[in-house]
C-alpha positions in Angstrom: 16.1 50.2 -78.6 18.4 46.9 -79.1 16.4 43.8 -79.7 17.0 41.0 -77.0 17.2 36.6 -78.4 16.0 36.1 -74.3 12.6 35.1 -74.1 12.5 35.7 -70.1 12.4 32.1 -69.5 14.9 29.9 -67.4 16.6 27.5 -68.7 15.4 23.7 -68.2 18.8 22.5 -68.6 19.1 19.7 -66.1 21.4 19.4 -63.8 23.8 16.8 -62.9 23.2 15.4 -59.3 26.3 13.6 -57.5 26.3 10.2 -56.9 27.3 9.6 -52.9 29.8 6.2 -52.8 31.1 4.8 -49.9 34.5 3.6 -50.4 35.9 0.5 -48.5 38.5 2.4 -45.9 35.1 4.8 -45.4 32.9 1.8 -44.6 35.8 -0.2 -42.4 36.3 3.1 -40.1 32.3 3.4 -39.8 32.4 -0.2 -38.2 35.4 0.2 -36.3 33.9 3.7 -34.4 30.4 2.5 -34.3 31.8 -1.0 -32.4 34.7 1.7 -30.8 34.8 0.8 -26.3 35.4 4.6 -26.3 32.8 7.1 -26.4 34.4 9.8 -28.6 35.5 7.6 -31.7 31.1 6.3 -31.7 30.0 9.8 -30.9 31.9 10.2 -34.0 30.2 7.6 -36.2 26.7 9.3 -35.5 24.9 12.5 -35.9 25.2 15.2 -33.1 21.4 14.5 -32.0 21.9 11.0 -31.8 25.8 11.5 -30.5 24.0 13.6 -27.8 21.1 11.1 -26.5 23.4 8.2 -26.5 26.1 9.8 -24.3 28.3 7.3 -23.4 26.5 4.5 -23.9 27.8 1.6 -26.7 26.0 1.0 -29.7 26.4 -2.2 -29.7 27.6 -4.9 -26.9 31.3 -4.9 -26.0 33.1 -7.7 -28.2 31.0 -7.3 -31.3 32.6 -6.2 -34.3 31.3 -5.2 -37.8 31.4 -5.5 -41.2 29.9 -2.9 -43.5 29.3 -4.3 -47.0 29.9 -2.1 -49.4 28.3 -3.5 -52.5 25.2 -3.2 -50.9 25.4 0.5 -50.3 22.3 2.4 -52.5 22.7 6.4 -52.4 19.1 7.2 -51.8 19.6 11.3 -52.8 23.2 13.0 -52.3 23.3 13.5 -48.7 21.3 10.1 -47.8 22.1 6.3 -47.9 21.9 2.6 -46.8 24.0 0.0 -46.0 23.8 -3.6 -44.8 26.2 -4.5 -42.1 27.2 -7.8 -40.5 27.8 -8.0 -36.8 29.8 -10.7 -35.0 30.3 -11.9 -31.5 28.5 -10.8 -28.8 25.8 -9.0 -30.3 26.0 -11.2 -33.8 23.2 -10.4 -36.6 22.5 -8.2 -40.0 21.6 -4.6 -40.2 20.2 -2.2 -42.1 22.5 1.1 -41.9 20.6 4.5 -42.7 23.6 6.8 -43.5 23.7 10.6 -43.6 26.8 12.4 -45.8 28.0 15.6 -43.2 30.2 17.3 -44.9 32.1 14.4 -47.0 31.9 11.9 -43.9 28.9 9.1 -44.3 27.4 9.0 -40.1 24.7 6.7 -38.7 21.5 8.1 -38.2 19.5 5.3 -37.3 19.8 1.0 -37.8 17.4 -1.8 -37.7 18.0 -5.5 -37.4 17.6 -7.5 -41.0 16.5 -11.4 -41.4 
């Protein structure tokens, strides 16, 4: 019989786990489909359950624009993340972005207003 050096463990090597980044032209398309007047460019910028309840309806009130800031984006595991966004105009305030990664393209799964 051949002697074996395996001692029928695993190995506890660990792993590397990805960063997620949002890059600038990433973050300036979100807020341009999110704020989009046509349904298919925000059905776009959110995840098919949430694309399906909202339908046509805007996200936000026609005229308001946004501004994702990137700095502020924190990668909360590799397919999760938040953002603070600035909106302007008609609906003007701060948000809290919660971001999911499908496939390589960062989508809104859910906001909340910020003081």
């Amino acid at each position: 019989m051949a002697a074996s050096c395996s001692s029928g463990q695993t190995s506890t090597t660990p792993t590397t786990v990805a960063t997620p980044v949002l890059s600038k032209g990433a973050a300036t398309q979100l807020a341009a489909q999110i704020t989009s007047p046509t349904p298919s460019a925000r059905q776009a910028a959110v995840v098919p359950q949430l694309a399906s309840q909202l339908g046509s309806t805007p996200l936000l009130q026609a005229g308001t624009t946004m501004t994702i800031d990137v700095p502020t984006f924190k990668g909360l595991s590799p397919t999760a993340a938040t953002v603070r966004a600035t909106t302007t105009g008609a609906e003007a305030g701060t948000w809290k972005l919660y971001l999911v990664d499908d496939r390589g393209t960062w989508q809104l799964i859910d906001a909340e207003p910020t003081t």
